[in-house]
ZAVEXTI-865810 format. One record per atom (N, C-alpha, C): residue number from 0; atom name; x, y, z. Coordinates in steps of 0.2 Angstrom, whole numbers. Layout:
% residues N
<r NUM, "CA", <X, Y, Z>> ...
//
This chain:
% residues 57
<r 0, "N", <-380, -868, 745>> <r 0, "CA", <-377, -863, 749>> <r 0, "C", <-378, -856, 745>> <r 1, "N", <-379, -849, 748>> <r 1, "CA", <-382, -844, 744>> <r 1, "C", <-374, -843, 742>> <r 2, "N", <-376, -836, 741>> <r 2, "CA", <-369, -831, 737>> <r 2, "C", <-366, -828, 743>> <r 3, "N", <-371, -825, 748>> <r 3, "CA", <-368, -823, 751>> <r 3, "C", <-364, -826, 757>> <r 4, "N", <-369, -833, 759>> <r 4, "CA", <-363, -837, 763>> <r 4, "C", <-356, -839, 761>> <r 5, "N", <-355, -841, 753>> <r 5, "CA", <-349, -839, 750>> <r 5, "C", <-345, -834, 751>> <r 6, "N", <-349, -827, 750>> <r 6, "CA", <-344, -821, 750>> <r 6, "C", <-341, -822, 759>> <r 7, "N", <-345, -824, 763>> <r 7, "CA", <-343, -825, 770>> <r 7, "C", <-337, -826, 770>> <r 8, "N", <-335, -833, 767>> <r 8, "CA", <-331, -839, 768>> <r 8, "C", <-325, -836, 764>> <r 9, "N", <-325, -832, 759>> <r 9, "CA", <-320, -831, 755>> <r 9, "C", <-317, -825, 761>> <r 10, "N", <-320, -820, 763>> <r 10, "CA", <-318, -816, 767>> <r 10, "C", <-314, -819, 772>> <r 11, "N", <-316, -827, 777>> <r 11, "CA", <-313, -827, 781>> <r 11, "C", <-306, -829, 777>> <r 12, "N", <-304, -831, 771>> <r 12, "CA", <-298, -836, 768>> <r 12, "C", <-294, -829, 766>> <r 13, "N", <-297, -822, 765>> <r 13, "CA", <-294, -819, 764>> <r 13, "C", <-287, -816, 770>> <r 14, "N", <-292, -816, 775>> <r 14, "CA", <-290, -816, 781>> <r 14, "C", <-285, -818, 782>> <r 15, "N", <-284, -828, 782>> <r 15, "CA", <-279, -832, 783>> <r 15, "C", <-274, -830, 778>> <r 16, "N", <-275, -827, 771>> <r 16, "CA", <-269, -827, 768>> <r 16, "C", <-265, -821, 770>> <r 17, "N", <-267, -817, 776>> <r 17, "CA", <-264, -812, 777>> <r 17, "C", <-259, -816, 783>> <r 18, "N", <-260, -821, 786>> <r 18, "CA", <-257, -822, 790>> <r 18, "C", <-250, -826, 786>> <r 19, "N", <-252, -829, 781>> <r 19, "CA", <-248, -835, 779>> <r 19, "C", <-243, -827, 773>> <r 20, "N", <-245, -821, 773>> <r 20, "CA", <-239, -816, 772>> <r 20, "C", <-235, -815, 779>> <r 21, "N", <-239, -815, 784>> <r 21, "CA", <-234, -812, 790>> <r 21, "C", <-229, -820, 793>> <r 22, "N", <-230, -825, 791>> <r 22, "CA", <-226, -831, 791>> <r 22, "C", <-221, -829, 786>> <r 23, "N", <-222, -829, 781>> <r 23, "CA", <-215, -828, 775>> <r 23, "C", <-212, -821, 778>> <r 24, "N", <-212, -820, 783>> <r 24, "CA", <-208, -814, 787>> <r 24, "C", <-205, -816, 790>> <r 25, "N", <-205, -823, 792>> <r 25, "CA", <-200, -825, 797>> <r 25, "C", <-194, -828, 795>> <r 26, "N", <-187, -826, 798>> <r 26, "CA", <-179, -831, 793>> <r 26, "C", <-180, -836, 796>> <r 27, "N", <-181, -840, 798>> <r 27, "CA", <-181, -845, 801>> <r 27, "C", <-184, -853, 798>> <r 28, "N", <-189, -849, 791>> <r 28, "CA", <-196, -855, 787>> <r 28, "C", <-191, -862, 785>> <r 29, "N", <-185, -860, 779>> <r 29, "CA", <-182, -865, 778>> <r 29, "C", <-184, -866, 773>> <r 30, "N", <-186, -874, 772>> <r 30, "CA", <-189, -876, 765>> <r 30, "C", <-196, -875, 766>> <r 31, "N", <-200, -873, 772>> <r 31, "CA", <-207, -871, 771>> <r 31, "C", <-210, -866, 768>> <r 32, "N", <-205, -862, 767>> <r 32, "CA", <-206, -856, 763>> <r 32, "C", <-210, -858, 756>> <r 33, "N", <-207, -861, 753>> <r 33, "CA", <-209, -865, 747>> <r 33, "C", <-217, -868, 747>> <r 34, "N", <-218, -871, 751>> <r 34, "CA", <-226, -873, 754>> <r 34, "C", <-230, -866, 756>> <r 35, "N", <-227, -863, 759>> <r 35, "CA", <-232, -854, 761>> <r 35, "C", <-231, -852, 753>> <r 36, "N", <-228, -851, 751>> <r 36, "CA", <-229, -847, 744>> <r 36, "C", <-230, -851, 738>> <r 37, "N", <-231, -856, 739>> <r 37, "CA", <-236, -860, 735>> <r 37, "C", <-244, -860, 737>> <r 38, "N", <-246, -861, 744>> <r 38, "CA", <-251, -859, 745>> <r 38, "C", <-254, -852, 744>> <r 39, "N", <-252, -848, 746>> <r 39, "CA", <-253, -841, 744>> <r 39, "C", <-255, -841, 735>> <r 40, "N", <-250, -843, 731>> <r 40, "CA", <-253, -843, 723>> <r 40, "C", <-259, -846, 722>> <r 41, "N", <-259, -852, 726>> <r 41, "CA", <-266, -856, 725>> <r 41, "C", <-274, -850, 727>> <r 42, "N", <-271, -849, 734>> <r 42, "CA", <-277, -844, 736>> <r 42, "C", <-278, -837, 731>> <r 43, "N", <-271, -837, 729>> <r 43, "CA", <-273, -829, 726>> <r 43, "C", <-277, -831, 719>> <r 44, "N", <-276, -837, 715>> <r 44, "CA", <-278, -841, 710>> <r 44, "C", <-288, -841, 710>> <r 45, "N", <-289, -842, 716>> <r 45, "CA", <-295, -846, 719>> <r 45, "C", <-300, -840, 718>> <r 46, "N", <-294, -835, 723>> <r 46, "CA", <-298, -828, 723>> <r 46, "C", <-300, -825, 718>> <r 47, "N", <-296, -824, 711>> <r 47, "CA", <-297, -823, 706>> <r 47, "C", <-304, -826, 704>> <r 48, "N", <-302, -831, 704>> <r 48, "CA", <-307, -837, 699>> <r 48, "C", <-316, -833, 703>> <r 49, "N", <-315, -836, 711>> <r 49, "CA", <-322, -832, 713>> <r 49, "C", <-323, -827, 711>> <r 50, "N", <-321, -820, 711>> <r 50, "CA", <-321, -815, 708>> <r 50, "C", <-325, -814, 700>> <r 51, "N", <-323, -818, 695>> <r 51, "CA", <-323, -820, 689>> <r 51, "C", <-330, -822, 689>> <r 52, "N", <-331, -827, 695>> <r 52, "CA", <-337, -830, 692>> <r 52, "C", <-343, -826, 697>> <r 53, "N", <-343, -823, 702>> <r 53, "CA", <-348, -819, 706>> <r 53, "C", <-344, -812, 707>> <r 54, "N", <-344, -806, 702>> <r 54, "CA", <-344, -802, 703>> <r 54, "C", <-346, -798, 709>> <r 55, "N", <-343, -793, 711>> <r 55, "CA", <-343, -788, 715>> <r 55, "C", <-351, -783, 712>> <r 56, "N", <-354, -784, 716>> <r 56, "CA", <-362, -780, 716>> <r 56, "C", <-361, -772, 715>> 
//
């Protein structure tokens, strides 16, 4: 797989992680709060590391 079909895919997770902020908006999560903002650190984790490892041109 090239660089750029990665950079694609990271773009669409970046997306999803905007959605799983507009879910931690809602009062009604409960304990899934905890599962949404555990994922978000994962992804934020992830995003780093790509970054790290395929710099921005």
């Amino acid at each position: 797989m090239e660089v750029q079909a990665i950079r694609d895919r990271v773009e669409g997770i970046k997306a999803k992680r905007e959605a799983l902020i507009r879910l931690l908006e809602q009062p009604n999560l409960g304990t899934l709060r905890i599962d949404v903002n555990q994922a978000l650190e994962e992804i934020d984790d992830l995003l780093e590391e790509f970054d790290r490892t395929f710099p921005a041109e």
